[in-house]
Phi, psi and omega in degrees: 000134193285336202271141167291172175234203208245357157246355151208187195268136172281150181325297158355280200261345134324278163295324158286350171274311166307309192291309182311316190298302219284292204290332178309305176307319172297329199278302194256000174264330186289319208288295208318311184279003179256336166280334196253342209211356182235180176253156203258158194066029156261188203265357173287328193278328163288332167301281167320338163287309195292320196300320178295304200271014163289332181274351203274318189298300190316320204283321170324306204282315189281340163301268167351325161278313158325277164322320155266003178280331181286323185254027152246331188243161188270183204237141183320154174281137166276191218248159193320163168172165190268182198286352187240022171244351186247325153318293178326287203306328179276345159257343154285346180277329186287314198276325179302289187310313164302325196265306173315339171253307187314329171281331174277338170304289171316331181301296194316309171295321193273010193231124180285018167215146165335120185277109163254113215281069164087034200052085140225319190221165169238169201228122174285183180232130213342334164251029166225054172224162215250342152325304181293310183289335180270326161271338202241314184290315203271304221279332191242014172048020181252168177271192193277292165351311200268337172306313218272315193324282190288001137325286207283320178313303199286350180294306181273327194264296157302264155011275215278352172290299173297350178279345201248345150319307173307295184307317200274331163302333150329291193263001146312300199284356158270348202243341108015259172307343144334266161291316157281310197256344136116350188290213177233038174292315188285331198269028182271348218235295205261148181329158177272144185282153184264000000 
């Protein structure tokens, strides 16, 4: 079923959920093999670079889908729990979803090169757009340099520490209910059984 129901998640919102997790990973094993395993102005290390920030472009465009597909549709009933368990899952899906748009955002902003969007197109990059010139060179008087600092701090620095907190409090907490409390919050999430 493509659709959510009111006990489970539809194929649909499955799959963007699997797929953001598959590309996050993918997003931080590139950038990871490009500090760790290449040297810098070689073409492994612009490959790795292209790469991270073509999934960083993906994961944007699939939050953007994600989000109107949870506000279009309706959402499983949750699973029995007290009101501050219920509260936790609902400020963690809000603090997942802020970071899911603030890190491809911050990436997109914070990059001083051009995005070649899985090599097939190129994407420019946030200071040869007429947006950075008219708010941040016109309108706030700064360079791209003077921009890019705290951009890259909450990205690199901030960003990426907290995001992989998240990911993990996540799947603590799905595999919590899994296994301890015995309900179906994960198996709302994985293909339906025949």
């Amino acid at each position: 079923m493509l659709k959510n129901s009111t006990t489970h998640y539809g194929q649909l919102a499955r799959t963007l959920h699997w797929l953001t997790a598959l590309l996050f990973l993918l997003a931080y094993c590139s950038v990871y093999y490009r500090q760790w395993f290449t040297e810098a102005q070689t073409p492994e290390n612009w490959t790795a670079l292209q790469l991270h920030l073509s999934f960083g472009v993906t994961i944007a465009v699939l939050v953007v889908l994600r989000l109107y597909w949870r506000l279009t549709n309706v959402q499983p009933k949750a699973e029995p729990g007290s009101a501050l368990m219920h509260k936790a899952a609902h400020l963690g899906h809000l603090v997942l979803y802020g970071v899911l748009i603030v890190m491809p955002l911050t990436g997109y902003l914070g990059t001083g090169v051009a995005t070649e969007f899985f090599f097939l197109f190129e994407i420019p990059k946030f200071a040869d757009t007429w947006l950075f010139q008219a708010l941040v060179a016109d309108g706030m008087g700064l360079t791209f340099e003077q921009f890019e600092a705290p951009i890259d701090f909450i990205h690199k620095q901030g960003g990426a520490y907290l995001v992989w907190l998240l990911i993990l409090g996540h799947a603590a907490a799905a595999l919590y209910h899994h296994y301890h409390l015995k309900d179906r919050t994960l198996l709302k999430m994985l293909p339906p059984r025949r």
